[in-house]
Backbone as CSV, one residue per row, in Angstrom:
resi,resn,N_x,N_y,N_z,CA_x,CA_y,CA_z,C_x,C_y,C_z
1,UNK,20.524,-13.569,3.164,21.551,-12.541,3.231,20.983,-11.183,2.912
2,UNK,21.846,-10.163,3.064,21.696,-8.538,2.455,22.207,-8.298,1.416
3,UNK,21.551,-7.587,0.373,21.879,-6.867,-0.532,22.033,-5.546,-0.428
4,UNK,23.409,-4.537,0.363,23.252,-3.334,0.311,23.420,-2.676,-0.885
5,UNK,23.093,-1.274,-0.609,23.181,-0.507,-1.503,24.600,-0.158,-1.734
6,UNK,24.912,0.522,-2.966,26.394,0.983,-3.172,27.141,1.931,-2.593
7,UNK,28.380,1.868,-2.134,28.972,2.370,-0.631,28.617,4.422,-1.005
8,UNK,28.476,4.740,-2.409,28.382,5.977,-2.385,26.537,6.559,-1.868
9,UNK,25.952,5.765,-1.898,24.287,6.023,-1.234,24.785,5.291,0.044
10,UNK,25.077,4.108,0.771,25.718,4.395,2.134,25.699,5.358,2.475
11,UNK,26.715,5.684,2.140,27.950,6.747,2.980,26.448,8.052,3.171
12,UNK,25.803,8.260,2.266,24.974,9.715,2.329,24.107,9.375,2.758
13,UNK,23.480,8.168,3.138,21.929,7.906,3.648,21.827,7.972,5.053
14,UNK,20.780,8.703,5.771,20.143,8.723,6.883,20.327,7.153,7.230
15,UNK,19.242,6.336,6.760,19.267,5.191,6.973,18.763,4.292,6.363
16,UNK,18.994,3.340,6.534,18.314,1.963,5.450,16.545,0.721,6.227
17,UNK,16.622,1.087,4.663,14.741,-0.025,5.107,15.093,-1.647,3.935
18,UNK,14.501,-2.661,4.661,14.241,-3.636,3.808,12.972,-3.612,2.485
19,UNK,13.566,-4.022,1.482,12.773,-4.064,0.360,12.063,-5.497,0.222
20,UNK,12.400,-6.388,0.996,12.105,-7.323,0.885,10.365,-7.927,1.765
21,UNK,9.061,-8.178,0.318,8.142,-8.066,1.078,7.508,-9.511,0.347
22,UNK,6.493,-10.111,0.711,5.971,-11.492,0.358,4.226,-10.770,-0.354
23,UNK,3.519,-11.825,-1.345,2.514,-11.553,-1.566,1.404,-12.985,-0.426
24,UNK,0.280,-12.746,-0.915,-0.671,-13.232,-0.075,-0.285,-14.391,-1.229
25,UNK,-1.194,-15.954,-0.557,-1.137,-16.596,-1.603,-1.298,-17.011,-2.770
26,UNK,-2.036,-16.333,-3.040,-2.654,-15.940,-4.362,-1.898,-15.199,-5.405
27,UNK,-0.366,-14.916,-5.011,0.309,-13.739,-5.527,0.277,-12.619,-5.469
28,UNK,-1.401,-11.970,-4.507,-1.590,-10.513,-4.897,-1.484,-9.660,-3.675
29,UNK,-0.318,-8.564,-3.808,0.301,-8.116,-2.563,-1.184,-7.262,-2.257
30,UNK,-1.312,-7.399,-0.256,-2.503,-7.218,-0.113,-1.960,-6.745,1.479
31,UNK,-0.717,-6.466,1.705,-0.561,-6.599,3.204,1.118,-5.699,3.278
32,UNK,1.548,-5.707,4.631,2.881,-4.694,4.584,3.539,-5.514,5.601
33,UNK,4.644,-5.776,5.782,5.205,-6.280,7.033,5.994,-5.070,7.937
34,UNK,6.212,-4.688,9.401,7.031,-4.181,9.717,8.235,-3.950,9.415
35,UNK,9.065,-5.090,9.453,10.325,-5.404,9.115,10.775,-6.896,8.996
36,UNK,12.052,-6.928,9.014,12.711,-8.200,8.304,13.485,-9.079,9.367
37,UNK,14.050,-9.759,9.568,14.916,-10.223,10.772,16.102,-11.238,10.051
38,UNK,17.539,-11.065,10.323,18.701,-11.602,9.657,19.656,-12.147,10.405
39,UNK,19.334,-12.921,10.950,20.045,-13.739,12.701,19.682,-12.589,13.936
40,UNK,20.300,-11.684,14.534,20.401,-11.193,15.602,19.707,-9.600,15.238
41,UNK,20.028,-9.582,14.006,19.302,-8.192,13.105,17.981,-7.733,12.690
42,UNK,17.697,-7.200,13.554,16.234,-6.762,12.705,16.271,-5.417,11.810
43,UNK,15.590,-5.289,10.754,15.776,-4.227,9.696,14.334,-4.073,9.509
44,UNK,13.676,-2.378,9.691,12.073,-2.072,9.434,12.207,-2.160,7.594
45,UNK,11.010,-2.374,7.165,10.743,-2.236,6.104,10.932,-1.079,5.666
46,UNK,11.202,-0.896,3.799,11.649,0.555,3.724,10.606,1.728,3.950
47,UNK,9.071,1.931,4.241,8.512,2.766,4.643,8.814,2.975,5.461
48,UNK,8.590,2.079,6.523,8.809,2.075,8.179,10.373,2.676,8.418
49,UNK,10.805,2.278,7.289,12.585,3.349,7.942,12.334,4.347,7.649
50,UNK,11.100,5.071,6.049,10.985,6.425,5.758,9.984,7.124,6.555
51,UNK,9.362,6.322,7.475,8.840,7.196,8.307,9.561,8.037,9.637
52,UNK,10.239,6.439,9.923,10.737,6.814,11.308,11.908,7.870,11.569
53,UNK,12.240,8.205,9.646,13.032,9.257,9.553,12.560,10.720,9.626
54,UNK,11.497,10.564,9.191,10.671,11.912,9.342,9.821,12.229,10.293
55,UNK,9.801,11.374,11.044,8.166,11.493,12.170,9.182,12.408,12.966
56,UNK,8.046,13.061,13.576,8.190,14.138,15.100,8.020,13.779,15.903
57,UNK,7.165,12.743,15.940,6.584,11.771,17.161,7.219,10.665,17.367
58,UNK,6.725,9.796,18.003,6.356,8.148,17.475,5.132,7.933,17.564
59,UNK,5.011,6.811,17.047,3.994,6.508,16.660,3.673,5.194,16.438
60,UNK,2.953,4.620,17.478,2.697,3.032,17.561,1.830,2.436,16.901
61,UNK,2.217,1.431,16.358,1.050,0.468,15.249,0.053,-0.407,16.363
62,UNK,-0.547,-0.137,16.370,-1.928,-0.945,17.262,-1.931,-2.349,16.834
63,UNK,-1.580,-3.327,17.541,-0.961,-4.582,17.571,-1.685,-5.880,17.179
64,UNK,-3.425,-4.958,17.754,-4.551,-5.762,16.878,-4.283,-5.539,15.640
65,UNK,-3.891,-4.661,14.792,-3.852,-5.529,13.616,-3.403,-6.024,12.474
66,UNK,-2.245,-6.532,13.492,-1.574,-7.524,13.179,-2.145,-8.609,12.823
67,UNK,-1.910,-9.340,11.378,-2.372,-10.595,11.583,-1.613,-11.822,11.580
68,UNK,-1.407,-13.069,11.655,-0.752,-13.987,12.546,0.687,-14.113,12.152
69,UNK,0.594,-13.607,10.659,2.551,-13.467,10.072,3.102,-11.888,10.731
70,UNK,1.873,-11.207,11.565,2.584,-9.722,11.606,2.879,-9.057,10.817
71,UNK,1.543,-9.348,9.513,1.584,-8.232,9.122,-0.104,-7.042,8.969
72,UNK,0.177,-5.845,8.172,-0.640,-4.885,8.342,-1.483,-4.892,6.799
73,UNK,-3.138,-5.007,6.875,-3.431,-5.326,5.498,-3.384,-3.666,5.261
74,UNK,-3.222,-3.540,3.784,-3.110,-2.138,3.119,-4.256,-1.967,2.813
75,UNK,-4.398,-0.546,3.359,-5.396,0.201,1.958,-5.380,0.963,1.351
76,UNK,-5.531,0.565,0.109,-4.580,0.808,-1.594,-5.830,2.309,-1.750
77,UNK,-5.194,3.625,-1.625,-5.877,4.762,-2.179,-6.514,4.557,-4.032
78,UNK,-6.029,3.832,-4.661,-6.275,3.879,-6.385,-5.765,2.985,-6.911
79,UNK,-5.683,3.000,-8.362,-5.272,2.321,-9.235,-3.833,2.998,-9.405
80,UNK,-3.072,2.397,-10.308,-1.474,2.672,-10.593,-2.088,4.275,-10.886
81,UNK,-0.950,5.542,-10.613,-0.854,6.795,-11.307,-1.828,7.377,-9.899
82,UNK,-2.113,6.748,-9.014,-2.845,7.473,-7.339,-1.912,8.470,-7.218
83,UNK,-0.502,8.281,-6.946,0.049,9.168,-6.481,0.802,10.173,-7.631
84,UNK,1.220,11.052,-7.272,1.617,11.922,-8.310,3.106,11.300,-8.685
85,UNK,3.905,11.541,-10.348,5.323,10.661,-10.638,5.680,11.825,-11.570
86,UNK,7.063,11.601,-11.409,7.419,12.457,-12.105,8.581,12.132,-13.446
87,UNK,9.073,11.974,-14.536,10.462,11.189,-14.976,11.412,12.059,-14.354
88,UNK,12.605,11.026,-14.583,13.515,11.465,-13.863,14.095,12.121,-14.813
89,UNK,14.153,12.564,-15.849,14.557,13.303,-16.869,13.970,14.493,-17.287
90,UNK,12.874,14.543,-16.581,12.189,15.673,-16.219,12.413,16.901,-14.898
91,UNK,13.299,15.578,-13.684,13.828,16.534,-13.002,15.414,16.901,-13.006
92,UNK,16.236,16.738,-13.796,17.530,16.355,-13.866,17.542,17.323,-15.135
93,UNK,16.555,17.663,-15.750,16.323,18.887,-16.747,16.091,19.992,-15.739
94,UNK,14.994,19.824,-15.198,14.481,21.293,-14.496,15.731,21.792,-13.284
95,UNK,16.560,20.959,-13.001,17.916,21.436,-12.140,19.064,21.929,-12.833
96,UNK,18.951,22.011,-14.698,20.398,22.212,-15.018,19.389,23.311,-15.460
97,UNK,17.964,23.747,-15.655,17.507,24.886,-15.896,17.686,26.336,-15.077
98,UNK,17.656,25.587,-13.727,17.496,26.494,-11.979,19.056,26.831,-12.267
99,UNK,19.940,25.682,-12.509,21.297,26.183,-12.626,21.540,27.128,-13.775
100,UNK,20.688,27.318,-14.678,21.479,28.617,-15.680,19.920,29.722,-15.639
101,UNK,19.566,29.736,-14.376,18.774,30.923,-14.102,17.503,30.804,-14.730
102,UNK,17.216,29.999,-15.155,15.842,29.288,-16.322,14.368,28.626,-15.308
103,UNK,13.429,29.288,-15.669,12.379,28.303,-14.816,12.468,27.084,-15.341
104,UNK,12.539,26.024,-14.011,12.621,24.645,-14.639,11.001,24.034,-14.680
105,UNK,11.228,23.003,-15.437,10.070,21.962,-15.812,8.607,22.113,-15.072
106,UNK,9.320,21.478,-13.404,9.091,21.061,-12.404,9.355,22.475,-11.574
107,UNK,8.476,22.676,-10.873,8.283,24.185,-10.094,9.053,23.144,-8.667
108,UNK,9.841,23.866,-7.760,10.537,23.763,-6.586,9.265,22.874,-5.530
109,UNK,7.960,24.370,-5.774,7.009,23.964,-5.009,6.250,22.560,-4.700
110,UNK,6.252,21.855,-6.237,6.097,20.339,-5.846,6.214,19.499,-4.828
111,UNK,7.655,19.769,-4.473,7.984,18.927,-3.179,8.193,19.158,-2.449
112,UNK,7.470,20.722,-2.329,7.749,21.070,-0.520,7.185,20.301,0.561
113,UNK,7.547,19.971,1.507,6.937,18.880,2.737,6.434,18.005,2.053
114,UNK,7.078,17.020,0.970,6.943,15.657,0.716,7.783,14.661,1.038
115,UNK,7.308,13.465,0.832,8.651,12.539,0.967,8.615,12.067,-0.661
116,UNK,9.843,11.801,-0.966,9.660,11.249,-2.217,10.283,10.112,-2.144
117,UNK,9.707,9.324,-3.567,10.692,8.173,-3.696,11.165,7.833,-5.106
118,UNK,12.051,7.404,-5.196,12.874,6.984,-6.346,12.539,5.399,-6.838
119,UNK,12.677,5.288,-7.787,12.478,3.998,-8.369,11.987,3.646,-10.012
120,UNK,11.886,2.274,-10.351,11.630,2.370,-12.030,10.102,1.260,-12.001
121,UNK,9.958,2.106,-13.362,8.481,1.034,-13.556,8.254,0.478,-14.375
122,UNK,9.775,0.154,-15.675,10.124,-0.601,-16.859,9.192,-1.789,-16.526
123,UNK,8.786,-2.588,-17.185,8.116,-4.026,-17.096,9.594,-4.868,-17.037
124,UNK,10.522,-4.819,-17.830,11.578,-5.497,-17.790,12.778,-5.333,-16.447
125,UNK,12.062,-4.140,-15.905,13.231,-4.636,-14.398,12.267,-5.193,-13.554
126,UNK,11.073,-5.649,-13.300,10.507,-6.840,-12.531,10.173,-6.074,-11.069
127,UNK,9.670,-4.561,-11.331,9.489,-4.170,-10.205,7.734,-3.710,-10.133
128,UNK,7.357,-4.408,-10.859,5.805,-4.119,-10.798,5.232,-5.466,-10.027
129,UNK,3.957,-5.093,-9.351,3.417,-5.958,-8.504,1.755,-5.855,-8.774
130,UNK,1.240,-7.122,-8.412,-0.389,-7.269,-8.567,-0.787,-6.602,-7.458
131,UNK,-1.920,-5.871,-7.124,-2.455,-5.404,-6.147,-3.902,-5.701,-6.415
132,UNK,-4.890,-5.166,-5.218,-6.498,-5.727,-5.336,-7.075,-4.668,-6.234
133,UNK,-6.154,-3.353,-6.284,-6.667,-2.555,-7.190,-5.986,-1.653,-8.559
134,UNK,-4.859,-2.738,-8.923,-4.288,-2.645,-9.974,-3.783,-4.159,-10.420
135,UNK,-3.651,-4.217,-11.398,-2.863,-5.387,-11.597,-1.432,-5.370,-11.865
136,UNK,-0.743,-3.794,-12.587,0.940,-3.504,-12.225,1.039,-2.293,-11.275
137,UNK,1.013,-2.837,-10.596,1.333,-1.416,-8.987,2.926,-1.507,-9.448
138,UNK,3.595,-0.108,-9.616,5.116,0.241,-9.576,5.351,-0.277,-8.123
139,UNK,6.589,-0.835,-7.669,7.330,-0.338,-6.466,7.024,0.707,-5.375
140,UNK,7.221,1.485,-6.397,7.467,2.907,-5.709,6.166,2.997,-5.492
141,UNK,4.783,2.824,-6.017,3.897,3.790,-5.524,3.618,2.509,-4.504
142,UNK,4.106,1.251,-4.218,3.159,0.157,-3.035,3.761,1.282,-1.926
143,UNK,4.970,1.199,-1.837,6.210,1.789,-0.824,4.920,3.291,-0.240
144,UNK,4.825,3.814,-1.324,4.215,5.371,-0.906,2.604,4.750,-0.109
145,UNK,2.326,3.945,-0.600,0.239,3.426,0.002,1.328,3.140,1.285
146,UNK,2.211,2.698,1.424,2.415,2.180,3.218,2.842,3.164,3.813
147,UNK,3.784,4.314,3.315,3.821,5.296,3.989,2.689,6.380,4.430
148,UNK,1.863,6.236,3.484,0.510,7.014,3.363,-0.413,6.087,4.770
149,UNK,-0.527,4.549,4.215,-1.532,4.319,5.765,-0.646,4.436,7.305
150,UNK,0.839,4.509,7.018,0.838,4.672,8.686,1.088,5.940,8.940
151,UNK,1.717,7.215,8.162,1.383,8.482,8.677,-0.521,8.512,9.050
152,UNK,-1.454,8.554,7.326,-2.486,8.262,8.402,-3.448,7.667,9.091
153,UNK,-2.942,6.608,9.474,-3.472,5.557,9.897,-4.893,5.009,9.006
154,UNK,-4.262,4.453,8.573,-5.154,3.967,7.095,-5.699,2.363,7.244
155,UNK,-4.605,1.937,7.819,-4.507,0.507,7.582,-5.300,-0.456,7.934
156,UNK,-6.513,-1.490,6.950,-7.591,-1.921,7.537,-7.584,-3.065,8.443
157,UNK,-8.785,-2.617,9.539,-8.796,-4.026,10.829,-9.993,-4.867,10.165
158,UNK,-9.281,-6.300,10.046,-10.191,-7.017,9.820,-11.246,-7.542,11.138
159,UNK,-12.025,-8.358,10.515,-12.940,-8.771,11.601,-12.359,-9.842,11.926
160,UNK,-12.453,-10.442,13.100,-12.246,-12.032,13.415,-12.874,-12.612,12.879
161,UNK,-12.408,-13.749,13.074,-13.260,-15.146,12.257,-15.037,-15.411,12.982
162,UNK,-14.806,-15.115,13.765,-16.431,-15.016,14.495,-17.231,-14.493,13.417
163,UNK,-16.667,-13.354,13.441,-17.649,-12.617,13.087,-17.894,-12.389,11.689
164,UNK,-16.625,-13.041,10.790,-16.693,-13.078,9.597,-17.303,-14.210,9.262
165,UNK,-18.043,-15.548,10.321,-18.430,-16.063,9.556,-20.145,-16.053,9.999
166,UNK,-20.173,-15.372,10.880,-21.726,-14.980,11.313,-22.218,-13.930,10.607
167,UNK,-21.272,-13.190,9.357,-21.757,-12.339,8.492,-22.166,-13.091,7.415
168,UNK,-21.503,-14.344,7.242,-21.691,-14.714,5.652,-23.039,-15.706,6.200
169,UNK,-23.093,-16.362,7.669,-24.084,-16.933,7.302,-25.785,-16.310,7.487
170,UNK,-25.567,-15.062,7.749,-26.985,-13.892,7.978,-27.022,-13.553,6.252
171,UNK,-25.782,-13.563,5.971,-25.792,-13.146,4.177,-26.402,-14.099,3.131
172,UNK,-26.261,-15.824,3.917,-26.699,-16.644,3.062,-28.128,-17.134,3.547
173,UNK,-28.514,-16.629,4.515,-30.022,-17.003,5.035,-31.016,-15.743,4.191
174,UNK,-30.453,-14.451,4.727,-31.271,-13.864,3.786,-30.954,-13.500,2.236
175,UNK,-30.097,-14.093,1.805,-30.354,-14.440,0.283,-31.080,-15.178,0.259
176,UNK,-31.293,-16.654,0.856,-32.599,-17.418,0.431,-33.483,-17.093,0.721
177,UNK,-34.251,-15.868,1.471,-35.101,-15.660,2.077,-35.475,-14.550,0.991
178,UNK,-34.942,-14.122,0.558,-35.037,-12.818,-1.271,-35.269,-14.112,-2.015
179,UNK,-34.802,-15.057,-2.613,-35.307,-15.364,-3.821,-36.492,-16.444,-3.088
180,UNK,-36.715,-17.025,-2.618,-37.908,-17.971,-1.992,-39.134,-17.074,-1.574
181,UNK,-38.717,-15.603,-1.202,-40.272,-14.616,-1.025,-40.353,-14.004,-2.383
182,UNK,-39.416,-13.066,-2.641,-39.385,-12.641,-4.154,-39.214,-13.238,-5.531
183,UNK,-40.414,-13.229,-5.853,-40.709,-14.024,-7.008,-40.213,-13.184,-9.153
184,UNK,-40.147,-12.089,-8.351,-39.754,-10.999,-9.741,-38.127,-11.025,-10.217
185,UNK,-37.719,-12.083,-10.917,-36.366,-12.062,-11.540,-35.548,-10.603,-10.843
186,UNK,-35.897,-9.903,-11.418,-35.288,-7.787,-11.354,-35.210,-7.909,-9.953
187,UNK,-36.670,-8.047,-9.116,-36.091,-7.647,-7.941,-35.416,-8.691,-6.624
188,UNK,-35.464,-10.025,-7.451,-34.503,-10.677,-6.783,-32.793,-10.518,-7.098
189,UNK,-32.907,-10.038,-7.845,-31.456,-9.377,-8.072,-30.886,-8.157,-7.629
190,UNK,-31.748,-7.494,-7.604,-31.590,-6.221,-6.829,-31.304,-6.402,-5.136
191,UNK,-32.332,-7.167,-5.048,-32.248,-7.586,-3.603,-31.092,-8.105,-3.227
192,UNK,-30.636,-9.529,-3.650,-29.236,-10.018,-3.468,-27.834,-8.987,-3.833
193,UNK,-28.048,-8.365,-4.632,-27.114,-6.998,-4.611,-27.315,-5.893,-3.793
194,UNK,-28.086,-5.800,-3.480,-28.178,-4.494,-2.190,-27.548,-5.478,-0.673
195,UNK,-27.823,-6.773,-0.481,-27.181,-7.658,0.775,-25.850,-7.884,0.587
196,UNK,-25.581,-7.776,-0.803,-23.854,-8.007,-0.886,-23.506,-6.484,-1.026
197,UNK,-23.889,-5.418,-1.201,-23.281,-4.396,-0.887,-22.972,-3.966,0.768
198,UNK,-24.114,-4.553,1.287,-24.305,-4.482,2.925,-22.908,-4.921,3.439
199,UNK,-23.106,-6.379,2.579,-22.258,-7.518,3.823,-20.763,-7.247,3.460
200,UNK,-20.272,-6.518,2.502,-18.719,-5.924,2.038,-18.982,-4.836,3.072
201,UNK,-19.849,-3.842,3.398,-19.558,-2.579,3.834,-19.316,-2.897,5.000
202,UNK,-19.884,-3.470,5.776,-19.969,-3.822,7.459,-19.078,-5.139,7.537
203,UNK,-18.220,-5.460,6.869,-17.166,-6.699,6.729,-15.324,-6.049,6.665
């Protein structure tokens, strides 16, 4: 089923996105889906509705890469605090400041040509998530990494299976081929770390 929002954000909203997203199996969200589907209904995810509210264009997701659930793997700019946050008591101050003629908190300029988003990052409302490069990603900032890779096209193409596994096995021939020629502890380690820096970069 749907959980809408309350008829007074209805009534004022442009339009609505699904919040509803799955982790990899492992638990650790690593991927974005388009959207949702509810019998005859399809609903974009809530980036994908905050884009398609703001774009000038359109703008098509390249279909390669997709992967077989349809969805898009992310790539996560940082750790939690990447994007800029603000409290909300910080801006709900700086507006009753603007209202009695007072520079507020928060300068106007902040959010000129942004999108923003709303949301909480209490541990106790259950809106934090594992990511590959945090372990509590807020809500709000996963929502902003997906709006961020499809304005700019961010979003990583994996390799096929071919080729991901003709990397690992050139990776595991010449690892044995470093420690069976190289006989110096140091620089057999060095060695096997300079091939695993390789085989992540070109992977």
């Amino acid at each position: 089923g749907v959980v809408a929002p309350i008829s007074e954000i209805r009534k004022a909203s442009h339009s609505f996105g699904s919040v509803s997203t799955a982790p990899d199996s492992d638990g650790v969200f690593r991927h974005a889906g388009i959207g949702s589907r509810l019998g005859s209904l399809n609903f974009l995810s809530l980036p994908f509705a905050a884009y398609s509210a703001i774009a000038t264009d359109a703008s098509v997701i390249d279909q390669s890469l997709l992967d077989q659930e349809g969805r898009l793997a992310l790539r996560f700019l940082g750790a939690a605090g990447t994007f800029k946050r603000y409290p909300i008591s910080s801006i709900i101050k700086s507006f009753q400041l603007l209202e009695e003629g007072q520079d507020p908190l928060i300068k106007l300029e902040e959010f000129k040509d942004s999108v923003v988003f709303v949301g909480v990052e209490a541990p106790g409302l259950l809106d934090l998530r594992p990511t590959p490069l945090a372990e509590n990603l807020t809500w709000v900032e996963y929502n902003a990494t997906v709006l961020d890779n499809i304005q700019n096209q961010r979003f990583i193409r994996k390799s096929s299976m071919l080729v991901s596994l003709s990397i690992s096995a050139c990776f595991i021939l010449l690892t044995a081929g470093v420690l069976i020629f190289i006989h110096s502890p140091s620089k057999s380690i060095a060695g096997v770390a300079v091939l695993l820096i390789i085989m992540l970069t070109i992977s």
